[in-house]
C-alpha positions in Angstrom: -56.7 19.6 -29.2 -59.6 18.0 -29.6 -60.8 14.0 -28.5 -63.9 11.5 -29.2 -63.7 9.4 -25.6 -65.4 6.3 -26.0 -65.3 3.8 -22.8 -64.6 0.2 -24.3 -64.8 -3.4 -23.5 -61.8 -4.0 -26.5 -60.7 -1.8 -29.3 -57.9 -2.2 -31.9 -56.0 -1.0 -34.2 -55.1 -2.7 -37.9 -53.1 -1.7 -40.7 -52.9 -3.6 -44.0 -54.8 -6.8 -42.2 -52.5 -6.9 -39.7 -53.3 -5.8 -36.1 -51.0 -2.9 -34.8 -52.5 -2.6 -31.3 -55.1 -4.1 -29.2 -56.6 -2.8 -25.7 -59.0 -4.7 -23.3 -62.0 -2.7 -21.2 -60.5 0.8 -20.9 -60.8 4.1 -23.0 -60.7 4.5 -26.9 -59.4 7.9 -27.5 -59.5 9.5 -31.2 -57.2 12.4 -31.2 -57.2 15.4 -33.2 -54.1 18.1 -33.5 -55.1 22.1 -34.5 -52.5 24.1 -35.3 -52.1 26.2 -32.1 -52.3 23.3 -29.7 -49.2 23.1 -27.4 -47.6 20.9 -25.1 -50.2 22.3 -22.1 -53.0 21.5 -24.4 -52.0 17.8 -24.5 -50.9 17.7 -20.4 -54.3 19.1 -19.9 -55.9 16.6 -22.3 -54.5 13.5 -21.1 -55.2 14.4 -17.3 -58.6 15.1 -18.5 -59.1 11.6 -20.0 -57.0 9.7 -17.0 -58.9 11.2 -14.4 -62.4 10.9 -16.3 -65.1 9.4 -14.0 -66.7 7.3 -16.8 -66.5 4.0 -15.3 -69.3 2.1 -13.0 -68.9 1.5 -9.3 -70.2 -1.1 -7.1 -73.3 1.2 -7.1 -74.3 1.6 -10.9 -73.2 5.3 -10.7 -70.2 6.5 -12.9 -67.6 7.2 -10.4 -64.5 5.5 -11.2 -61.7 6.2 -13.8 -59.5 4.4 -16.1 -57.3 4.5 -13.3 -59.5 3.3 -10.6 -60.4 0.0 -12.9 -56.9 -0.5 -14.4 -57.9 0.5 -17.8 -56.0 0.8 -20.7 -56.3 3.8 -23.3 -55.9 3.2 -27.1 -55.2 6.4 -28.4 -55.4 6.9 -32.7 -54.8 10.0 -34.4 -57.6 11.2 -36.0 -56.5 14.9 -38.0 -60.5 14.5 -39.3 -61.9 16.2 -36.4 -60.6 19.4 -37.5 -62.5 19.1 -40.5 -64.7 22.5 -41.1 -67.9 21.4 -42.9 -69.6 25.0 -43.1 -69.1 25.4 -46.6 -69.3 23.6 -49.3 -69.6 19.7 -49.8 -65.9 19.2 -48.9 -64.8 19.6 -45.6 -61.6 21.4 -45.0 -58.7 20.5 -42.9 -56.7 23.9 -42.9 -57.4 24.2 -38.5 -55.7 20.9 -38.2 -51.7 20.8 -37.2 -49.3 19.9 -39.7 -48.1 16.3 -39.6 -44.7 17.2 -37.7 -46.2 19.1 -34.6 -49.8 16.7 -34.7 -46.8 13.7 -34.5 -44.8 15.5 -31.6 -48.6 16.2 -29.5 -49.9 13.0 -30.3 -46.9 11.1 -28.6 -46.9 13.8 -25.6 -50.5 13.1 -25.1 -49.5 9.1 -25.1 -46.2 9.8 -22.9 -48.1 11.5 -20.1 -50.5 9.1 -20.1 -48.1 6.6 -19.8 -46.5 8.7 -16.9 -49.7 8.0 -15.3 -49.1 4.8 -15.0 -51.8 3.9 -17.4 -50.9 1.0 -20.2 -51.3 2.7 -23.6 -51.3 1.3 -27.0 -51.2 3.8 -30.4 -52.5 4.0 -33.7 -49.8 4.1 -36.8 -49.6 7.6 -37.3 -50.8 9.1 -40.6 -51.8 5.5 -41.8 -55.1 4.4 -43.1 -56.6 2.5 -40.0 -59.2 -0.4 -39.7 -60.3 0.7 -36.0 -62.7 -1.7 -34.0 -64.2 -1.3 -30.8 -66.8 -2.9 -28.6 -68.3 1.2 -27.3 -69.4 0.0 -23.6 -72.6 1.6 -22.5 -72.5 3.4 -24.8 -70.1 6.2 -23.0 -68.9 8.4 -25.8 -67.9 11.8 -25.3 -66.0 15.2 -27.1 -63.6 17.2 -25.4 -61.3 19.5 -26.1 -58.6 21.7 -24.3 -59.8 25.0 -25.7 -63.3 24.7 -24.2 -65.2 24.5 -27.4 -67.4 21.7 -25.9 
């Protein structure tokens, strides 16, 4: 599983015009499903991004989470960062999880999140997004539950 973590000041999701979801200062998280990711993979993911220390304290230094500031996560499923670009012009999206299991581990992801106590707000998944954000900082960062980065 693999995620783009951007810390925010407000990010949203629209679909057709219309806004789907909306999130104050917390975390924008893009998530992408490969084809071997598991339930573990998205427990360890989500724990990962609630417990991530990318938020100021009183001191300047980046030593809170989205927790510790009462955050909120947006979380949009993004299949795209699967894409394999090596060859060719085209990238291909053959790592990335078919739409039933990416569905099933993107909603995990959200659900232990949730169990966190964290306020989430999704993406429409498999719908073309217009996705906005103000990037705070910027703070962006990849991760991903198989170590890759």
């Amino acid at each position: 599983m693999r995620a783009v973590v951007q810390r925010v000041t407000e990010a949203a999701v629209a679909v057709d015009g219309e806004t789907k979801a909306r999130i104050g200062e917390g975390i924008l998280v893009l998530l992408g499903v490969g084809q071997e990711d598991t339930e573990a993979d998205a427990a360890y993911l989500a724990d990962k991004v609630a417990n991530l220390r990318i938020f100021s304290d009183g001191e300047g230094r980046l030593n809170l989470s989205v927790q510790d500031v009462q955050g909120e996560v947006l979380v949009v499923s993004q299949f795209t960062l699967y894409g394999d670009c090596r060859k060719g012009r085209r990238p291909s999206f053959s790592s990335a999880a078919p739409p039933a299991l990416a569905r099933e581990l993107y909603e995990t992801f959200a659900a232990r999140l949730r169990a966190l106590g964290i306020p989430v707000a999704t993406g429409v998944f498999q719908a073309h997004m217009d996705v906005s954000l103000t990037n705070d900082g910027p703070v962006t960062l990849i991760m991903s539950s198989q170590g890759e980065f």
